[in-house]
C-alpha positions in Angstrom: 16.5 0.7 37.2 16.2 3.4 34.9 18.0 6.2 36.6 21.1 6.0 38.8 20.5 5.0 42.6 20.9 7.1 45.0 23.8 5.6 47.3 23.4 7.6 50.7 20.9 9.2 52.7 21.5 12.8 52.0 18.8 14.5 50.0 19.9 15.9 46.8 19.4 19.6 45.7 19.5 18.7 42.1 17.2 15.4 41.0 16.4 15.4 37.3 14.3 12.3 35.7 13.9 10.7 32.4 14.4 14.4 30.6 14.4 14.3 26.8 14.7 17.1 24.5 14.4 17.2 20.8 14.6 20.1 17.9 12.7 20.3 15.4 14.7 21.0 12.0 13.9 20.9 8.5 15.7 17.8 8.5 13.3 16.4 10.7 13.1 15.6 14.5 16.5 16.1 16.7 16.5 13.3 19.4 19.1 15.3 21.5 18.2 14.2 25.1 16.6 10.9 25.6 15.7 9.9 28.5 18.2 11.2 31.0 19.0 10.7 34.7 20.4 12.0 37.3 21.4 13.5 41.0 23.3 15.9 42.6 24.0 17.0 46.2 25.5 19.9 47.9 29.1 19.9 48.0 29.5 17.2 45.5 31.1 17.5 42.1 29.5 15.4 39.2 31.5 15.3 35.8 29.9 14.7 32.7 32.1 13.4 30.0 31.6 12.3 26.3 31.9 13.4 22.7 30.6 16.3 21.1 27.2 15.7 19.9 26.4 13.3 22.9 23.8 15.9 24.7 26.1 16.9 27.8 25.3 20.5 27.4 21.6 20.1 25.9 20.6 17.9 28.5 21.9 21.1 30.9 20.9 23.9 29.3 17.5 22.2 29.6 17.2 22.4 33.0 17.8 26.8 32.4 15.1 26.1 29.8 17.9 28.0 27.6 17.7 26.6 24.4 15.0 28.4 22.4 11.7 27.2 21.7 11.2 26.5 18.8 12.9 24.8 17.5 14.3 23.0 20.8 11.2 21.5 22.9 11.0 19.5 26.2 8.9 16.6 25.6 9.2 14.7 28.7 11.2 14.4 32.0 11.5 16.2 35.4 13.9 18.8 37.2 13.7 19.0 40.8 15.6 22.0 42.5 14.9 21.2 46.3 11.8 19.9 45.1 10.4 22.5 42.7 10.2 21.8 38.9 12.2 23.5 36.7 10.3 23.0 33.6 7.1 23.5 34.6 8.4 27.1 36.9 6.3 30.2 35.1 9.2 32.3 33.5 9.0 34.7 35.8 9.9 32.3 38.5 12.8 30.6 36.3 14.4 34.0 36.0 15.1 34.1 39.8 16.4 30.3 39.5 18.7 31.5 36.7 21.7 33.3 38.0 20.6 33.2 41.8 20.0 29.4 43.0 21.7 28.0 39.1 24.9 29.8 38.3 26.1 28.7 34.8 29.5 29.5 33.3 30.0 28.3 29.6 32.8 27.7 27.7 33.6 31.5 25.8 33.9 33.9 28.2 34.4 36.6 25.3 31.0 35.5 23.8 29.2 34.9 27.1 30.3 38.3 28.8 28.6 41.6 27.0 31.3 43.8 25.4 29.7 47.4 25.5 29.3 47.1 29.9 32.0 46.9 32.5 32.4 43.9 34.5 31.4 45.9 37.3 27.9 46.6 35.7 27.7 43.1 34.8 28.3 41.5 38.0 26.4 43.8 40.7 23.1 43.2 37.8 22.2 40.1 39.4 22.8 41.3 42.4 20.7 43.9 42.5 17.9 41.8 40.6 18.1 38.7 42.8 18.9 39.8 46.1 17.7 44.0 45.7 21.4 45.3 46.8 21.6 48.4 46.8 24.2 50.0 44.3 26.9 50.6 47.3 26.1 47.0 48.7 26.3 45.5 45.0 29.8 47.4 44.3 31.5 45.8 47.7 30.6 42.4 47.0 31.3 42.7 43.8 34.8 43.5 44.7 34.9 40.4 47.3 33.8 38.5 44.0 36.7 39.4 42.0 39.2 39.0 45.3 37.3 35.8 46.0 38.3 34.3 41.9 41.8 35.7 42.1 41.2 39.1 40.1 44.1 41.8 41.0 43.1 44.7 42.6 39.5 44.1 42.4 38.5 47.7 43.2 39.5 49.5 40.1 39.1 46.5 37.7 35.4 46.9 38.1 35.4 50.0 36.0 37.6 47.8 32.9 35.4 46.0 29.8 35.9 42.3 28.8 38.4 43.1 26.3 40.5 44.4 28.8 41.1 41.0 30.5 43.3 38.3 29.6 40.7 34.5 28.8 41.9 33.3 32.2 40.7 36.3 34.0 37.6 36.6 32.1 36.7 32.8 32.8 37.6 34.2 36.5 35.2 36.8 35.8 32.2 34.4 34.8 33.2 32.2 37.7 32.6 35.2 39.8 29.1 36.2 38.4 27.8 32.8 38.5 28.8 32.9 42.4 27.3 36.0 42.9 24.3 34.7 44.4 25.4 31.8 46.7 24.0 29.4 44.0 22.8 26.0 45.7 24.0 24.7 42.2 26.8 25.6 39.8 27.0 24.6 36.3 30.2 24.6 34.2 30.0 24.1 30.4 34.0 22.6 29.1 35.0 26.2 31.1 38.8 25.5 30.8 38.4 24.2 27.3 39.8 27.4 25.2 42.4 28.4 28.1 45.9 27.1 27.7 47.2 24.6 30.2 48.2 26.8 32.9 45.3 29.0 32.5 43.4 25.8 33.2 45.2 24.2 36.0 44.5 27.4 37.8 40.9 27.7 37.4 40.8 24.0 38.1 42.4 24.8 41.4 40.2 27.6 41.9 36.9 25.6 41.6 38.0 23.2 43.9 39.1 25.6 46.9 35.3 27.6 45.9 33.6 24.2 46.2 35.2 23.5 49.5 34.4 27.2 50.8 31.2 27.4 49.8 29.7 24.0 49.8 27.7 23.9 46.6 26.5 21.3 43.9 28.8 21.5 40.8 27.7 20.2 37.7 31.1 20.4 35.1 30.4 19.0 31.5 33.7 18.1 29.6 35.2 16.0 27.4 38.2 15.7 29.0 38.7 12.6 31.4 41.6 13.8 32.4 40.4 16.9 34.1 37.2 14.9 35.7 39.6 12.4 37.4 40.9 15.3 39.6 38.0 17.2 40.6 35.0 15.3 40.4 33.0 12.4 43.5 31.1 10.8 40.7 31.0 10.7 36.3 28.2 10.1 34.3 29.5 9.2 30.4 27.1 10.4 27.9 26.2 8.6 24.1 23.6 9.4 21.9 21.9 11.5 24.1 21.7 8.5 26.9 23.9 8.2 30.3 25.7 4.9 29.4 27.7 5.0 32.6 27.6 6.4 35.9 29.8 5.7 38.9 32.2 7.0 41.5 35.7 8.7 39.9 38.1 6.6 41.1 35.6 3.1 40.4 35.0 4.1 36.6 38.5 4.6 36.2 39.5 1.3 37.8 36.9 -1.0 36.3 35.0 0.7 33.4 32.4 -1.5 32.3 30.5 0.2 29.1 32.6 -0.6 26.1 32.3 2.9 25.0 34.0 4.6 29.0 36.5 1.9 27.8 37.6 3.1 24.7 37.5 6.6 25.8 40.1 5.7 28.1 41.8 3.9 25.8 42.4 7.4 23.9 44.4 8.8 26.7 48.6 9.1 26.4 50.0 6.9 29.0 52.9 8.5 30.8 53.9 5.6 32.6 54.9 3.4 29.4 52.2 0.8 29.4 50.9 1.5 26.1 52.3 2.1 23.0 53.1 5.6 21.6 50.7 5.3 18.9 47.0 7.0 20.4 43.7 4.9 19.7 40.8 6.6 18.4 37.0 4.8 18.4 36.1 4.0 15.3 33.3 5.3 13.2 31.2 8.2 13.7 28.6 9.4 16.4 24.8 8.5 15.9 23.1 10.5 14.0 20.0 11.3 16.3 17.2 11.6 13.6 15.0 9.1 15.1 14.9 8.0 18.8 17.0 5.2 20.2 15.5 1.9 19.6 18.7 0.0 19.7 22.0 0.4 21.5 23.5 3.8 19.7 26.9 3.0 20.4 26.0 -0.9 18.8 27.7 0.3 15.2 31.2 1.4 16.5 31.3 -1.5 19.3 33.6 -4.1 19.0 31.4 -6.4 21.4 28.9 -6.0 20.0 25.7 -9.1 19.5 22.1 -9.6 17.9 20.4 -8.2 21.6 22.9 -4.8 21.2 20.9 -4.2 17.2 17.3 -4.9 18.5 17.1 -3.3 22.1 18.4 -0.7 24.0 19.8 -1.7 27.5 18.6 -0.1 30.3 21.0 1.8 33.0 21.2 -1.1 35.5 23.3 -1.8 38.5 25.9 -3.8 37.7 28.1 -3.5 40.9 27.4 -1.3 44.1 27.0 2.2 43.2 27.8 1.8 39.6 25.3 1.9 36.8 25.6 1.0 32.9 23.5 0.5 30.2 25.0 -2.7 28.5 24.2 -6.3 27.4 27.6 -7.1 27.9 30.0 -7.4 30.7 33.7 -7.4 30.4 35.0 -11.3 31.7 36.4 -9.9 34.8 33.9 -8.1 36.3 30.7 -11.1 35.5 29.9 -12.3 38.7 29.2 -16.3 39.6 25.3 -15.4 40.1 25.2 -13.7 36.4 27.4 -16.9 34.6 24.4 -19.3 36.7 21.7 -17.2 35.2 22.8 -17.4 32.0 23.8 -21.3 32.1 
């Protein structure tokens, strides 16, 4: 099974398949996205966790068809939105998508968020582009935005630029304009990542209570497991441009199968005493992705690693009910009697 199973009967809004991206560089070819996988449904919350360099936010931005071609290109793959392609939409039609069914909040707010217009310009925009409000109908739900994202007297912020808002308020701010629309999916690139930790518990809170109000698909790409084990139904940990595991939050925390979800935890402080002080760190350095995935990319930095792991890549696979990896080997727990018969 290439590509995570769907566990229920409920229809996603968001089914992307076998998507691979590459750039082209002077270097050579880019491998970024290889080959990924996945769904989403409304209401649901799907965290995407690995290091930097792994594809989390290619692989999204993909979907926008944001990166810019050249030198990025699509080269294979599909992106179902409620059973319309996103990569093969005309750009006239993605345009509509963008902002008004796929709201996207990245990870600056100062950089993301023009400086020379007012927030109010800059949130009734897509309103009046998407939905053809009328200036006074754009200005009042742009104030229910800001009310609806915890902004202070709404009403005469509108009139303020970014620079006149604190990094919480202006990650409030792109919150707001990504919701502007009722977007049947939100995306949410490391959006707490340059906020201190209050700042981030907050807007951490404040997704949750918007998810439950509104009911939509969240995509949030991090590499912090940490904040995925309170918000999200389901994680999917990227390598090398792959999905090497995908399973429910609480069941990748409990039994993580993929050697690399296993050291990843392994870097996180324990507060309960269990582990020593000292904080592990995984060896070695990501792939570099000049050349396609013909073996297991995270096979140099494993420490189980065999012959099988240097000459094929694994396929994402089943390995328990509703859990997926892409590994030869299985930790000694979790091999059941029909896999130790097989191999006898």
């Amino acid at each position: 099974m290439d590509a995570p199973a769907i566990t229920d009967s409920k229809a996603p809004v968001l089914e992307v398949q076998g998507l691979r991206t590459v750039f082209h560089t002077s270097e050579g070819m880019i491998h970024a996205v290889n080959g990924v996988s996945f769904y989403l449904r409304a209401g649901e919350l799907v965290g995407v966790v690995g290091e930097s360099g792994s594809g989390k936010s290619v692989t999204m931005m993909s979907l926008m068809k944001l990166l810019p071609e050249p030198p990025a290109e699509i080269v294979g793959g599909s992106a179902l939105l409620e059973g319309r392609d996103l990569l093969r939409l005309e750009p006239s039609a993605l345009r509509h998508v963008r902002g008004g069914e796929i709201g996207f909040v990245f990870q600056d707010p100062m950089t993301s968020l023009n400086p020379v217009f007012t927030i109010g310009y800059q949130l009734t925009e897509p309103l009046r582009e998407h939905l053809g409000m009328s200036r006074s109908e754009a200005r009042a739900r742009a104030i229910d935005l800001l009310s609806l994202v915890g902004i202070p007297t709404p009403e005469e912020r509108l009139n303020d630029f970014p620079h006149q808002f604190s990094g919480g308020m202006r990650q409030r701010v792109m919150i707001a304009i990504a919701l502007a629309c009722d977007p049947k999916v939100l995306i949410a690139d490391e959006p707490t990542t340059a906020l201190d930790v209050t700042i981030q518990a907050q807007i951490l809170e404040l997704v949750k209570s918007l998810r439950q109000e509104l009911g939509m698909g969240i995509v949030w790409i991090t590499h912090d497991l940490g904040v995925v084990a309170g918000i999200a139904d389901r994680v999917m940990v990227m390598y090398g441009g792959l999905v090497v595991e995908h399973a429910r939050v609480s069941e990748l925390y409990a039994r993580p199968m993929h050697p690399y979800t296993r050291a990843l935890l392994e870097t996180l402080p324990s507060l309960d005493g269990t582990r020593s002080d000292r904080l592990r760190s995984i060896a070695g350095q990501p792939p570099h992705m000049t050349q396609a995935p013909s073996a297991c990319p995270f096979a140099p930095r494993c420490t189980h690693v065999h012959d099988r792991c240097l000459a094929e890549n694994p396929p994402l696979v089943e390995a328990a009910p509703g859990h997926d990896v892409a590994c030869w080997w299985r930790p000694p727990e979790q091999v059941s009697e029909s896999e130790v018969n097989a191999d006898a």
